[in-house]
Structure formats: structure tokens, C-alpha cells
C-alpha positions in Angstrom: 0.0 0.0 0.0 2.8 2.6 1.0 4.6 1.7 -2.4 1.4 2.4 -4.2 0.9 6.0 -2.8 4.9 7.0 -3.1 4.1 6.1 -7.0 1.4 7.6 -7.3 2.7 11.1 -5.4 5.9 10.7 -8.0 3.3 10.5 -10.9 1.4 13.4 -9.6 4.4 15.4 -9.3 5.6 14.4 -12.4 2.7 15.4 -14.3 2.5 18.9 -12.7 6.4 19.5 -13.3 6.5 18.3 -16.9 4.4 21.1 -18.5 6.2 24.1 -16.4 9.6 22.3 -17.6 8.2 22.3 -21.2 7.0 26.4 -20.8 10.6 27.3 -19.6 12.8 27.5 -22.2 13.1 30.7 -24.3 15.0 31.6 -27.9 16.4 34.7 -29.4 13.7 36.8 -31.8 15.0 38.8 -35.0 12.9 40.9 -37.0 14.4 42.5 -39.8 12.4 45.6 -41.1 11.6 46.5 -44.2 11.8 50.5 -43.4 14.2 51.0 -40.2 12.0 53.0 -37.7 13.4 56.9 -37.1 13.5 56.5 -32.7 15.1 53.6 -31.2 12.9 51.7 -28.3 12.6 49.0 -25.7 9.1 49.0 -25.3 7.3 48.0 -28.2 4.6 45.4 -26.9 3.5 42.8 -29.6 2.6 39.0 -29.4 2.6 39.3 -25.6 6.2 39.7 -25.2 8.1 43.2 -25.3 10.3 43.9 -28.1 14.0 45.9 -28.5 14.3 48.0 -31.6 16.4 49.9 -33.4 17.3 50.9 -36.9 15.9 47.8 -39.1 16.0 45.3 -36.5 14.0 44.3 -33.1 15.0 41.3 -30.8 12.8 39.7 -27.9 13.3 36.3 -26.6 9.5 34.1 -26.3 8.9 30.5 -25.7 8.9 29.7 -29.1 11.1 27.2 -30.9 10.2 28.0 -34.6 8.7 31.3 -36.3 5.3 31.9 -36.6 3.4 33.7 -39.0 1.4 35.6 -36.5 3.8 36.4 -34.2 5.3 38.5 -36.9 1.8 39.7 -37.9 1.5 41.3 -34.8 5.1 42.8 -34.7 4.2 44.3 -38.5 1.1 45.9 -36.4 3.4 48.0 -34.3 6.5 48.7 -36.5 5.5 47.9 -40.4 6.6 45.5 -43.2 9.2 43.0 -42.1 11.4 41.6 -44.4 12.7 38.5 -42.0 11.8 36.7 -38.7 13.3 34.3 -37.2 13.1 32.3 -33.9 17.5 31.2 -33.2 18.6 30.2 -36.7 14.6 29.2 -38.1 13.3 31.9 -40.2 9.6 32.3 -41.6 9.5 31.4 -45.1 8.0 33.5 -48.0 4.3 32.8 -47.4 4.6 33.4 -43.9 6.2 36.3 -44.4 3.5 37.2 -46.7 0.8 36.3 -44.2 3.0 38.6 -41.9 3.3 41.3 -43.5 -1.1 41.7 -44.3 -1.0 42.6 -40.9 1.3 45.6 -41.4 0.6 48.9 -40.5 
């Protein structure tokens, strides 16, 4: 009986540790802009994370471990056409960037 509540406490704390270890890990950003905004800032707020920028380029880190399409759409929203985003070394391809970019201011 004591063996069969220590496993099922392990399995219990197992299955409440695995999804925070899963949430935890974070990658670099890049957004290459097609028009380099005028005034550099650290505070532009899209796809729930805040976002560095200056010149043609803004950088975050998110829990991300490829690029997606609207993650970039709601960058373009805030700062205009982007011309690449990637998540580490994974860029969007063209039709993402396409998606992307109808969102653009």
C-alpha cells in the first residue's frame, strides 16, 4: 500500500512538473524591417512579449522554438513590413512572411 501511494505522489508530481519544464525554455527573436523605424525603443509590446528595436531590427526572446506567422503579424502591427523573422537560426518562409506582413501597419 505505502509503495502504491509514493508512486502515485511521484506521478502526480511528475505530471505537474512536466508542462512548467516544457514552458521554460526561451530563444532569441529577430525581426528585420523593411523601413528602419526613425526613434530607437525597448518598449514595443506585440505578441505578448516586449520587443527591443532599433534601426531595421527588433530582438525579444519568447517560448517559441520556430517562427510563426502571427507572431510577426502582430510585430508588423506596431512597426511595419518586415522583411525576416526568425526564432535562433529558423526563419519564416515567404508565405509566412506574406501572411505577416497583411498585418502591417
Amino acid at each position: 500500500m505505502r509503495l502504491t501511494l509514493v508512486a502515485a505522489a511521484a506521478a502526480a508530481a511528475l505530471a505537474f512538473a512536466a508542462p512548467a519544464a516544457q514552458a521554460s525554455f526561451t530563444n532569441p527573436v529577430t525581426a528585420k524591417l523593411q523601413t528602419a523605424i526613425a526613434t530607437p525603443s525597448n518598449d514595443v509590446v506585440a505578441a505578448g512579449v516586449v520587443w527591443a528595436c532599433s534601426g531595421d531590427t527588433c530582438i525579444t526572446r519568447m517560448e517559441r522554438r520556430t517562427p510563426v506567422a502571427r507572431d510577426c503579424g502582430l510585430l508588423a502591427r506596431e512597426v511595419g513590413r518586415i522583411s525576416s523573422f526568425a526564432v535562433g537560426t529558423q526563419a519564416l518562409d515567404e508565405r509566412g512572411l506574406a501572411t505577416c506582413n497583411a498585418r502591417a501597419r
